[in-house]
N, C-alpha and C positions, 0 to 999 in steps of 0.2 A: 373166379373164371380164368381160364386158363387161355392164353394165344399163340397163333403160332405165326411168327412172321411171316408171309408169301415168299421172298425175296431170299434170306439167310436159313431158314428152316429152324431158328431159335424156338424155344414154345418158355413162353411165362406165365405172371398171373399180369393181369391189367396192371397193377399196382407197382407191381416190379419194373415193367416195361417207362412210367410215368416216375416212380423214384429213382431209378439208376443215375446218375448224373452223367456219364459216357452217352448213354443213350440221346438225355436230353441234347447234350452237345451236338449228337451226329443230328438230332432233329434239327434242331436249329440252323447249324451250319446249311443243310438240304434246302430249307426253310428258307434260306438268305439266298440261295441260289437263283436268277432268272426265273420266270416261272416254266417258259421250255423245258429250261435245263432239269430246274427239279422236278418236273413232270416225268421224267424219263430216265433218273438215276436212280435211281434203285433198281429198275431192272438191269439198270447196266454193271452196278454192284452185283448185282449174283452172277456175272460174268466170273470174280472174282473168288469166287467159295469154290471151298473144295471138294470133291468131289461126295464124301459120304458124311461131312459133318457140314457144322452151320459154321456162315460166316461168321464172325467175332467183332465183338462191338467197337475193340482196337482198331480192327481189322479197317468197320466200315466209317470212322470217324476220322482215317487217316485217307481213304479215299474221296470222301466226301471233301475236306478239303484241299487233298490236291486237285478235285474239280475244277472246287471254288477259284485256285491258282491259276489253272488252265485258260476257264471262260472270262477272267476278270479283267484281260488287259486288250480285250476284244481283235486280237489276230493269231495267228496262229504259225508256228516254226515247223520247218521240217529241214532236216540235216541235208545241205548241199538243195537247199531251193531257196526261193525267194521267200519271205513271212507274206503272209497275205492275211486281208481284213476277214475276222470271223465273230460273228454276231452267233448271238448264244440260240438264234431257232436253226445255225447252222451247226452247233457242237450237239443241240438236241438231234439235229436228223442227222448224226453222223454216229450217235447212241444209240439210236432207233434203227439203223442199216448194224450195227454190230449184235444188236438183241435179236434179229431175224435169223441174221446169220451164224447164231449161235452152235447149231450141226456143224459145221466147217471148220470151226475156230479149234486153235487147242488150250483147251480148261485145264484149270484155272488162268486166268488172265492174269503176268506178272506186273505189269507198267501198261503205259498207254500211250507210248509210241505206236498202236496199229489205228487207235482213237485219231490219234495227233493225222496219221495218213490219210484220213478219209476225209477228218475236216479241212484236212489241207487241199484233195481236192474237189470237193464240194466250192469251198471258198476259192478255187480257181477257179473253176467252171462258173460262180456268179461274177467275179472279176471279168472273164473272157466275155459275157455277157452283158454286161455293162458300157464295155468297152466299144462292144458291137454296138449297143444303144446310142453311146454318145457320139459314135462319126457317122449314126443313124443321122440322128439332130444335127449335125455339122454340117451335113450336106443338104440337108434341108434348111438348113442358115438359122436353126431355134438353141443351138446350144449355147449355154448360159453362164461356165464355168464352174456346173456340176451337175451330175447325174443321179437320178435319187436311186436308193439303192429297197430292192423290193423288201429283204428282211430287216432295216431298219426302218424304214416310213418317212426318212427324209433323206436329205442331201448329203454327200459324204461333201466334209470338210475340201474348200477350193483355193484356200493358201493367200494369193495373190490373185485368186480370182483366174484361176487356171489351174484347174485339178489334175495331179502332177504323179496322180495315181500312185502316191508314195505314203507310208503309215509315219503318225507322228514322231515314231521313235526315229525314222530316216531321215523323216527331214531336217530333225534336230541333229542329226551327224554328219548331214552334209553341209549345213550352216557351222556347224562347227572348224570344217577342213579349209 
């Protein structure tokens, strides 16, 4: 039986796709991913294939983990801004607004610095949101010294008991100085 990948346009037999040992790797790493996150990478992979052939299994096992690099340290950089907190249903709906937008883009996709742009401001706009929430509570005299945060399910970290709206890699460099 013969398949054809949706995503890369590969075509194997069953057997091939399950002995390849590249392949299994790219499963796995996908696999390990968030469930967001790998809910919606693959299609963001074919962001990356070229234009009249399939992606390449090199190709998508080197993507796949620089994903994995991306979503893992839960914020997110962009050159000349601040890093902001980015939770993996925000790197998913920031895959999900590039797969739409797929007509617009220009294909193939080399890196993912335009990924990196959108989650960054996604994750501003829940920041700016937050922020709104919590001098909500303030002025209503309920705030607590944290604000839960909707795409995690609980409270962002509040330090000293006063959420200083800073990611732990900050505040580790300013205890440092």
């Amino acid at each position: 039986m013969k398949l054809t990948c949706p995503v890369c346009g590969a075509v194997a037999s069953a057997e091939a796709w399950e002995n390849d040992a590249q392949w299994r790797e790219m499963m796995r790493v996908v696999l390990s991913l968030p469930a967001p996150v790998a809910t919606v990478s693959l299609g963001y992979f074919s962001l990356f294939r070229p234009g009249k052939s399939a992606l390449s299994v090199k190709k998508a096992l080197r993507l796949a983990k620089e994903i994995a690099a991306l979503v893992a340290p839960e914020y997110v950089r962009v050159q000349g801004k601040p890093a902001r907190r980015c939770y993996p249903a925000t790197w998913a709906q920031a895959m999900e607004q590039m797969s739409e937008r797929r007509g617009s883009l220009q294909l193939p996709l080399k890196n993912h610095n335009y990924l990196r742009q959108i989650a960054w401001g996604l994750a501003d706009a829940e920041d700016a949101a937050n922020e709104a929430r919590r001098r909500e509570m303030e002025a209503a005299g309920n705030y607590r010294g944290a604000v839960p945060h909707p795409a995690a399910g609980d409270p962002l970290p509040a330090g000293d008991g006063v959420d200083d709206g800073l990611l732990p890699i900050e505040r580790a460099m300013r205890s440092k100085q």
